[in-house]
N, C-alpha and C positions, 0 to 999 in steps of 0.2 A: 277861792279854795272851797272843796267840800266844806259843808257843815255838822256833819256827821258820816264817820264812818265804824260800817259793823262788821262785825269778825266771826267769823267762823272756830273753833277750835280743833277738830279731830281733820289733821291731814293739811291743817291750814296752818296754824299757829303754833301747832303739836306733832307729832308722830303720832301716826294712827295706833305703832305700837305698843307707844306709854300709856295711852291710852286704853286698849283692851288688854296688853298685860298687867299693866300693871293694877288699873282703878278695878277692873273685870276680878280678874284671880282676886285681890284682894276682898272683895264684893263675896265673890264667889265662896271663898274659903270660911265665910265669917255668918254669911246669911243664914242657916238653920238656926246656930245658937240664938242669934241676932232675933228671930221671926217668935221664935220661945220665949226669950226672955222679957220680951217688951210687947206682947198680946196685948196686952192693956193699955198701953203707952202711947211709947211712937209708932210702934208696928200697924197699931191696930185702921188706920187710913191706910194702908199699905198692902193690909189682907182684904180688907172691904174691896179696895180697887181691883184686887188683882180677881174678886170672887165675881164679881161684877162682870170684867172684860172675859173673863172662861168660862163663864158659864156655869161657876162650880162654889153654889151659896155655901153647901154644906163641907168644903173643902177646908183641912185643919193644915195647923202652919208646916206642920212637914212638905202636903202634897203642894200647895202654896210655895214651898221653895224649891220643890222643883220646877216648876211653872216657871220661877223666877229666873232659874238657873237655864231653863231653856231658851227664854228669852234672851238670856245675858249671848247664849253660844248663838244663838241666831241674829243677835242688836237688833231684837225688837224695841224701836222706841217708845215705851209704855210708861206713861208715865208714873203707876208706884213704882217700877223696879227703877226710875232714878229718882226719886225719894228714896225707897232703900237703898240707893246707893250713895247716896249724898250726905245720909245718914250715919252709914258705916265708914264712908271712906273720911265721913268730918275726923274721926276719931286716929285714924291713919296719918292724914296732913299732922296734926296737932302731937303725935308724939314722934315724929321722922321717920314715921315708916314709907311716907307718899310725900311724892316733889310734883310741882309743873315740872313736865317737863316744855322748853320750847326750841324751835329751831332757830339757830344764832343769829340767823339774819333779823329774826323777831322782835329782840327786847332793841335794840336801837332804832328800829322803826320807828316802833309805838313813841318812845321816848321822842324821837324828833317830832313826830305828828304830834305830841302831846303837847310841844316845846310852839310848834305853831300854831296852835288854839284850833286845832281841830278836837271834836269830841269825840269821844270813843268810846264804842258800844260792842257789849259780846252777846252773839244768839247763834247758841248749842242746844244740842238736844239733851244733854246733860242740865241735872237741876241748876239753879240757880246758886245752890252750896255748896256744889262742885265746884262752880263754874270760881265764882269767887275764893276757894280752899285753893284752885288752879294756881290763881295767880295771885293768890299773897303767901303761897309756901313754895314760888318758882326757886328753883334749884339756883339760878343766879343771884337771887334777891328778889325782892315783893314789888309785883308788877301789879296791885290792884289797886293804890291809887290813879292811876293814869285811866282808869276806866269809867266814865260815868253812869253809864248803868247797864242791865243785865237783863235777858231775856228769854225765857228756855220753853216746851211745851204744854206747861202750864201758865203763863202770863203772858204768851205769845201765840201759842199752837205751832201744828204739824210745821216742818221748815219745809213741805214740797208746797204748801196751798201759798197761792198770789194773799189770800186775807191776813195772814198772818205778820207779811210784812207791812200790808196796809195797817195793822193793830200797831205796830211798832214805831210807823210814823207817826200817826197820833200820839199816842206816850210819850214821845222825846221832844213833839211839837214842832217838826223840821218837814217841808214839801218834799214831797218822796224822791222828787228830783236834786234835791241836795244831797240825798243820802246815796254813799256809795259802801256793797254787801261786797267784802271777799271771803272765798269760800271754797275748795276743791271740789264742789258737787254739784253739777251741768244742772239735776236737776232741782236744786236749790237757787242757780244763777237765773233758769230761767222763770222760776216763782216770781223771784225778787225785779225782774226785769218788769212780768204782767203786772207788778203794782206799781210799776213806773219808777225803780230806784236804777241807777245806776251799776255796772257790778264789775270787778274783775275776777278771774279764774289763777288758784293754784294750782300749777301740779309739780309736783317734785319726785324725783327719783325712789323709788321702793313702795310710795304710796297707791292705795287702790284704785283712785279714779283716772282717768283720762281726759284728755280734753276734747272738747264737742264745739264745734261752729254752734251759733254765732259770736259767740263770747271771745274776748280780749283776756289769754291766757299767760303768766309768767312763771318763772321757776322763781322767785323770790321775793320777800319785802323789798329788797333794794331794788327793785324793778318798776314800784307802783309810783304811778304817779296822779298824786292827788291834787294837783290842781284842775281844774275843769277843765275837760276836750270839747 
């Protein structure tokens, strides 16, 4: 049996919809105030980053949330805008305005993988406090114990670069060939392939990506089979 397997979340474990509607508009609708009220605070790693990557030292938090907000409409993955969003949406999980959402074949997966001592690992491009608000406020019930740990653009990097998954097997301590990446994004499968991990492919019906040879692609959890090929 694998000895770790990592997961994907936007299109894999989720709807890509829940995802930019829901975390996105949410994000979205809250960021100005959010950017004002906490200059000092939590914002203020989040203006520094965002002045830094635009080019734009002397830019004050208004034009800074546009920036952010055009990022959100493009899913550039930057890393302050998911700090800011990780931030605003913690707030969201925490009084039931934001659920995981996941796709049904998902939570009994994980559960049996979890039930067979396989370990499980999540790496999104979403923060790290997303990642976990994801899945201890899932709409079924809190699926964040089952996870052992988490990995996002900041304690991982970019998910197109081979180094990144190389970072991740280090961290978790597992030869890269133990570890198997599922994920709906060819070119995230084929990253995870150059550093020598194993991977299969989602695609499901509505969602954005498609499938691309060379990769081992199914329509569901109940398809994957994690014993070693």
């Amino acid at each position: 049996m694998n000895t770790a397997i990592v997961l994907d979340i936007e299109g894999t474990t989720s709807p890509t919809r829940a995802v930019r509607e829901d975390l996105y508009g949410y994000t979205r609708e809250r960021l100005p105030q959010w950017l004002a009220e906490h200059r000092d605070d939590a914002a203020a790693p989040v203006l520094a980053g965002v002045r830094e990557l635009s080019g734009r030292a002397a830019a004050g938090s208004g034009e800074i949330a546009e920036i952010l907000c055009g990022w959100l409409d493009s899913d550039v993955k930057a890393a302050p805008l998911k700090t800011a969003q990780g931030l605003i949406c913690g707030e969201g999980f925490r009084t039931g305005a934001l659920h995981g959402e996941f796709f049904p074949d998902v939570p009994a997966a994980l559960w049996a993988w979890h039930a067979a001592d396989a370990k499980l690992y999540v790496y999104s491009s979403g923060s790290v406090r997303n990642q976990r608000d994801w899945f201890t406020f899932a709409r079924g019930g809190d699926l964040s114990g089952l996870i052992s740990g988490w990995f996002d653009l900041a304690n991982a990097g970019p998910k197109r670069e081979p180094g990144s998954y190389t970072a991740i097997a280090a961290a978790i301590g597992v030869r890269a060939q133990r570890i198997l990446f599922v994920s709906d994004h060819p070119d995230e499968l084929d990253a995870a392939v150059a550093a020598g991990w194993r991977v299969v492919g989602l695609t499901r019906a509505g969602e954005p990506n498609s499938p691309r040879p060379p990769h081992h692609w199914v329509g569901s959890f109940a398809e994957i089979d994690i014993e070693d090929r």
